[in-house]
C-alpha positions as CSV (number, residue, x, y, z in Angstrom):
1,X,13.0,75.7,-65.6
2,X,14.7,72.4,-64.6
3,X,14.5,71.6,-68.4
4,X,16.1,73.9,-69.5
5,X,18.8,74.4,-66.6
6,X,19.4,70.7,-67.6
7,X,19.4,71.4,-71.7
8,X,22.2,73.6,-71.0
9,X,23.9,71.4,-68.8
10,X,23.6,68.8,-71.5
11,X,25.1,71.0,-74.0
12,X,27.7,71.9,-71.4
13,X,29.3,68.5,-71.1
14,X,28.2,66.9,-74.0
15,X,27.5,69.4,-76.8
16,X,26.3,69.3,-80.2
17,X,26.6,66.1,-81.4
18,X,25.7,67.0,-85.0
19,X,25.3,64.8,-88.5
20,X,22.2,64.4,-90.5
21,X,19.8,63.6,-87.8
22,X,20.5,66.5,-85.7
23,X,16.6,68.0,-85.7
24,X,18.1,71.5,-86.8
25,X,19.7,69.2,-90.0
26,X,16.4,67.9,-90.3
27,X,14.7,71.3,-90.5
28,X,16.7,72.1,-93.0
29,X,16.5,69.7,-95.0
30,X,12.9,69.8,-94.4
31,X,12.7,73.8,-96.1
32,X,15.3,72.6,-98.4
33,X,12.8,70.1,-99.8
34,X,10.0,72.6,-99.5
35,X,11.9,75.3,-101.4
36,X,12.2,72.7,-104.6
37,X,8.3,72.3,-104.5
38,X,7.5,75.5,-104.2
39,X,10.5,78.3,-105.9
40,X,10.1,78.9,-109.3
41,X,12.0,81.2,-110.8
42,X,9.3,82.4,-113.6
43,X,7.2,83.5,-110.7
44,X,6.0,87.2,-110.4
45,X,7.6,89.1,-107.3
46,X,4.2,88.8,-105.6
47,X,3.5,84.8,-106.3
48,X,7.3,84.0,-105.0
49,X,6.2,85.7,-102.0
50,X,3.3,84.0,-101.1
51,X,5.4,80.6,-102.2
52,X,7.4,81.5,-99.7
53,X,5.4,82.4,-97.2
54,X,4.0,78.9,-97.4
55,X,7.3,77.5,-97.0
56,X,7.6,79.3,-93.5
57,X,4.1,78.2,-92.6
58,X,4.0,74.5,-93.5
59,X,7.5,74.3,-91.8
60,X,7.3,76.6,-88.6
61,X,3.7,73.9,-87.9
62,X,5.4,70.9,-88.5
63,X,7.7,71.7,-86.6
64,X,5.6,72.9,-83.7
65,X,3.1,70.2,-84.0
66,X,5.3,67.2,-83.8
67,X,7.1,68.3,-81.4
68,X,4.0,69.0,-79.2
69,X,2.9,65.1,-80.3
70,X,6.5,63.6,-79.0
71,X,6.0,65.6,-75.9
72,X,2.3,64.2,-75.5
73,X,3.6,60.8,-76.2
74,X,6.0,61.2,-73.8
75,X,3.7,62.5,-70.9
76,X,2.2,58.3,-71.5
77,X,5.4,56.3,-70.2
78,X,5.8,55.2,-66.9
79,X,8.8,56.9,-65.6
80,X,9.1,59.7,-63.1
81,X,10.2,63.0,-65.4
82,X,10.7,61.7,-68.4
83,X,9.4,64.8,-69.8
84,X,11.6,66.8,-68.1
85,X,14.3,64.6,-69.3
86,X,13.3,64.2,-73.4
87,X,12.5,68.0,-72.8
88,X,15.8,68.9,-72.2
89,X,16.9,66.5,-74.8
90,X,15.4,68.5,-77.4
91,X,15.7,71.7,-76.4
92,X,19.2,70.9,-75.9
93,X,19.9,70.5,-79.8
94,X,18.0,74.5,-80.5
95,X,20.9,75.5,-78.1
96,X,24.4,75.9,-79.0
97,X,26.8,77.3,-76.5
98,X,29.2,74.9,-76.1
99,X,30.0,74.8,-79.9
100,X,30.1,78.7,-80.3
101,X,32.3,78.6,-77.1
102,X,34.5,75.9,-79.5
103,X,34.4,77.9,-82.6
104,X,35.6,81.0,-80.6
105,X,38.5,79.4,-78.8
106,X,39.5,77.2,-82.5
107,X,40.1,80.7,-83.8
108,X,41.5,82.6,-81.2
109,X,44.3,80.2,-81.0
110,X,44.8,80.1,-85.1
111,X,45.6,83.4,-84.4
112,X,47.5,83.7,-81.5
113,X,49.6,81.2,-83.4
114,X,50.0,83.2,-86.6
115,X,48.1,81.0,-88.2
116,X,46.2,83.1,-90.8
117,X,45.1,80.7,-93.5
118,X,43.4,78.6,-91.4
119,X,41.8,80.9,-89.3
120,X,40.1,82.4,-92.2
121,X,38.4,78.9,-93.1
122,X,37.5,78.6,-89.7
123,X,35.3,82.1,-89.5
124,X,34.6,81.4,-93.1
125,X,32.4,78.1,-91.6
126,X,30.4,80.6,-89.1
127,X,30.1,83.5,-91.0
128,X,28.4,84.9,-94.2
129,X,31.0,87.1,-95.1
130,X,34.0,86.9,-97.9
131,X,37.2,86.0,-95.6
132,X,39.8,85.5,-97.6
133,X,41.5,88.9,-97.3
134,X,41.1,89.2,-94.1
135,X,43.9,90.5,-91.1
136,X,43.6,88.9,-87.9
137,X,41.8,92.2,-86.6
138,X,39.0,91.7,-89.0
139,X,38.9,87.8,-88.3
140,X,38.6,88.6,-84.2
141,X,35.9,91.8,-85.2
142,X,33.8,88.9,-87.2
143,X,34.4,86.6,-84.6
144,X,33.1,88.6,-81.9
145,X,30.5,90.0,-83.6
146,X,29.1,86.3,-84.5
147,X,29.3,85.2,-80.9
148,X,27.1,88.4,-79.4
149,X,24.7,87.6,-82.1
150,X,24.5,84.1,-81.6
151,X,23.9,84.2,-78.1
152,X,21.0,85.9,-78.9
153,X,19.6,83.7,-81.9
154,X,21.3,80.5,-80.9
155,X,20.6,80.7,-76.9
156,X,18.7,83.4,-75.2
157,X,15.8,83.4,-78.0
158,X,15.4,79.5,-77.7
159,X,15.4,79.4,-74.0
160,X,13.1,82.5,-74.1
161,X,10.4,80.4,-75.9
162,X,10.6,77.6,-74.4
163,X,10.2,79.4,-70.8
164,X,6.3,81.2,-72.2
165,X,5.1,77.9,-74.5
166,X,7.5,75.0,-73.9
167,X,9.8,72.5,-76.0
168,X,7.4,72.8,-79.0
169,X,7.1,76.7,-79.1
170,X,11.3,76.4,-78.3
171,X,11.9,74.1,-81.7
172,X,9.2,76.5,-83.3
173,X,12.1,79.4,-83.0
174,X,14.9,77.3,-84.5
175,X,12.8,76.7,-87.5
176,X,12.4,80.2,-88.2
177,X,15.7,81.4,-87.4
178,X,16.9,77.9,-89.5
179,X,14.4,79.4,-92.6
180,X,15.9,83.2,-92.3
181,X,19.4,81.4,-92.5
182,X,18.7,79.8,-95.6
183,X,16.1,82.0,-97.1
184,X,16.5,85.7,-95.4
185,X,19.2,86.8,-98.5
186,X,19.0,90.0,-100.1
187,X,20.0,88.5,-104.0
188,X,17.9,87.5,-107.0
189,X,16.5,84.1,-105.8
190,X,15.7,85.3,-102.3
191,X,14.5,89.1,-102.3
192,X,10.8,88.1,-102.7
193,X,10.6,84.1,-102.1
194,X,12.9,84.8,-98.3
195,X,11.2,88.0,-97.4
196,X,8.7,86.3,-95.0
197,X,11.2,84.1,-93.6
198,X,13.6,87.2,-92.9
199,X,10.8,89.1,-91.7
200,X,9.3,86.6,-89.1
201,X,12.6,85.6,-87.7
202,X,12.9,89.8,-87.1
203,X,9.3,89.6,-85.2
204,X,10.1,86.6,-83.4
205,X,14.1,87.5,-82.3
206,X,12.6,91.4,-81.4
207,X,12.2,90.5,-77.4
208,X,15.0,88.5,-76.9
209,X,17.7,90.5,-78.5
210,X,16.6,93.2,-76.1
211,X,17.0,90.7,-73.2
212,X,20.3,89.7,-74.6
213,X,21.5,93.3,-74.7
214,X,20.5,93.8,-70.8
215,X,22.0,90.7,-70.0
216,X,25.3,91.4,-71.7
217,X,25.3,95.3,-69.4
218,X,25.1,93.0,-66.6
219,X,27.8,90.4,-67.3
220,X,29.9,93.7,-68.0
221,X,29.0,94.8,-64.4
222,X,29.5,91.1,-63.1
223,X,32.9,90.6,-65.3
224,X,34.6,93.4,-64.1
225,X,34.3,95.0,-67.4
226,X,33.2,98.6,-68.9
227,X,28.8,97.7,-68.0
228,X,28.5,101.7,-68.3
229,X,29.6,102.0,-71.6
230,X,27.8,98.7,-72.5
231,X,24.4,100.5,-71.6
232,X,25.3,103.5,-73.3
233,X,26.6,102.2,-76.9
234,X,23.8,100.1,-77.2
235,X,21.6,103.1,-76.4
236,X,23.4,105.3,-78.7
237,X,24.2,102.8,-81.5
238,X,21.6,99.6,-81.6
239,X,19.5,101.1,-83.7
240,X,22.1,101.7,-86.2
241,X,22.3,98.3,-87.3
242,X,21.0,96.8,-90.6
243,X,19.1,94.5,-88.8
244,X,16.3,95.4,-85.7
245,X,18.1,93.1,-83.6
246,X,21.7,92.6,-84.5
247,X,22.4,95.9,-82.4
248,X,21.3,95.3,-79.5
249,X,23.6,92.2,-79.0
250,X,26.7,93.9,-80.7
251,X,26.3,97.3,-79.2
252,X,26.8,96.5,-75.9
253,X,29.8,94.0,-76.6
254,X,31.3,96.3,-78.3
255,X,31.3,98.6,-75.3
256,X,32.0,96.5,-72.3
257,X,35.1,95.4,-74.5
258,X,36.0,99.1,-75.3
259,X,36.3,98.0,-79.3
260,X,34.4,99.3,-82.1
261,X,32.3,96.4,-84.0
262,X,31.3,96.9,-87.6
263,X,32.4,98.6,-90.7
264,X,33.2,97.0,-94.2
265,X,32.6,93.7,-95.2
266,X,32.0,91.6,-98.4
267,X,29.5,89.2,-99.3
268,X,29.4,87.5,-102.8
269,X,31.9,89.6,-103.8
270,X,30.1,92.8,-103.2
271,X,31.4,95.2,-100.3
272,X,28.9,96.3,-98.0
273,X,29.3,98.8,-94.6
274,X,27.3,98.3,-91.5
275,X,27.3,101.0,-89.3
276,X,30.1,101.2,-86.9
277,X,29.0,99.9,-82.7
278,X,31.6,101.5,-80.1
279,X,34.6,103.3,-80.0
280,X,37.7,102.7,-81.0
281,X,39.2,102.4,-77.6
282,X,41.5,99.5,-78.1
283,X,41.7,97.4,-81.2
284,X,40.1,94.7,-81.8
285,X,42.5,91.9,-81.4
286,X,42.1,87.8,-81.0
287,X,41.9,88.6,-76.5
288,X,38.8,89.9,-77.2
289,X,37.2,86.5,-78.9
290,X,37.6,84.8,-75.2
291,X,36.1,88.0,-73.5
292,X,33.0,87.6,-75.6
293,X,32.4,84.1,-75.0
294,X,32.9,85.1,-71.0
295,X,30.1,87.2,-71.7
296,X,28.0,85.2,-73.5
297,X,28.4,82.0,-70.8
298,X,27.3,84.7,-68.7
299,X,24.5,85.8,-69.9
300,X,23.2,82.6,-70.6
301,X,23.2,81.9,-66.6
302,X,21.8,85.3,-65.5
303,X,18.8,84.4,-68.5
304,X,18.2,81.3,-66.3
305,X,18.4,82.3,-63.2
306,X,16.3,85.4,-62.9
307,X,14.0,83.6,-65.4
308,X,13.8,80.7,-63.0
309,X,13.3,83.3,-60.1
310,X,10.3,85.2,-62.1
311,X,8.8,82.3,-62.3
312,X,8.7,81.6,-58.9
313,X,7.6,84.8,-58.0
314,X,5.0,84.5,-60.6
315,X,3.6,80.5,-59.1
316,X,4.6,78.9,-62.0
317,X,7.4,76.6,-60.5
């Protein structure tokens, strides 16, 4: 667990540093290269299936194994923990808290200075959905709703691999959450050829959102905020959601903040409604972007902590 209390100190202070040779960059860039190989468009439902099913494959065991050969050929220098420290290193890069922290705060003071134009091309770069009519309500609802779900996917899942099979198993995660991101679309290219890439990345974030969800009741309890109605919301409404997982992050946001999460939005121009999380107990305004990423710091450190006293209990550290 020092690895990854010190990955998320890393990303703490230093953050994501980004560019082309950023390993999530390189992932992608990996299945981008894999999807030209292997996509054609001629291809019978079933064929652009299996095509991409070998895309996930080749990409989720590259990634694994040479991450498990840099941490093997670290294990051979001469230096007290230096695989604790290249560990953290890399783990450090499947994390992101400090930059969805950032992307929270650049938008909540776009619009708590008015300024609506730009705060639309800055959810625009972290969301999937149209934002171009958006009010400042819908901008904080998107916002808040891409935070709970990325503490799950971009956080809590990573950390939750690497704590049961290491860096390796840890970089394994990005890759499929990195292949559902660029793959997992419901539209004519990616209905067959991204369905095993959207399915794995449901398997593999199934446990962790659940964790995530927990953790958020109790950073409601620990905040000072509504931890009841957290634990009930995402009870009643979690399984609502479109996706297995999404819910259980939103659901209990939704309640601690006493705001209602979902409803109508637009993606290549078609409109789309996902159920609604929550009550409509105050509105959802830009105030409520900074409570979220309390809650997601939060949860982050109550994920290490009773993870790194399981572990003890358990003889493993």
């Amino acid at each position: 667990m020092v690895t990854a209390i010190l990955a998320f100190f890393i990303d703490t202070v230093v953050g994501d540093p980004g560019g082309k040779w950023h390993p999530v960059a390189l992932i992608g860039r990996l299945i981008a290269f894999l999807e030209r190989i292997f996509y054609r468009k001629e291809q019978s439902r079933n064929f652009q299936f299996l095509s991409g099913a070998i895309v996930v494959l080749l990409t989720i065991c590259l990634c694994y194994d040479l991450t498990a050969a840099l941490m093997h050929a670290v294990s051979f220098l001469p230096l007290s923990y230096a695989d604790t420290i290249v560990g953290a290193i890399v783990l450090s890069f499947t994390i992101c808290p400090k930059s969805l922290a950032k992307a929270g705060r650049d938008i909540y003071t776009l619009l708590a200075a008015g300024d609506l134009v730009k705060a639309r091309e800055a959810v625009g770069r972290i969301v999937g959905r149209d934002t171009r009519n958006l009010d400042d309500g819908e901008m904080a609802r998107a916002t808040v709703e891409t935070v709970a779900e990325n503490t799950n996917d971009g956080i809590i899942a990573p950390l939750f691999y690497f704590v049961i099979g290491g860096v390796p198993l840890a970089v394994m995660y990005r890759a499929v959450n990195t292949l559902d991101s660029m793959l997992g679309y419901h539209n004519a290219r990616y209905e067959y050829f991204g369905k095993a890439a959207a399915r794995l990345d449901d398997v593999f974030g199934y446990l962790p959102a659940r964790i995530t969800g927990m953790l958020f009741v109790l950073s409601a309890l620990l905040l000072g905020l509504d931890a009841h109605r957290a634990l009930d919301t995402m009870r009643r409404d979690a399984a609502k959601h479109p996706s297995p997982n999404g819910g259980y992050c939103e659901a209990p946001m939704a309640g601690a903040l006493h705001i209602r999460l979902g409803g109508y939005n637009t993606y290549f121009g078609k409109k789309e409604f996902r159920a609604y999380m929550g009550e409509v107990l105050e509105l959802v305004a830009p105030k409520h972007i900074l409570a979220s990423i309390r809650m997601m710091y939060t949860a982050v450190i109550l994920f290490l902590l009773l993870a790194y006293f399981l572990l003890v209990v358990m003889g493993y550290a």
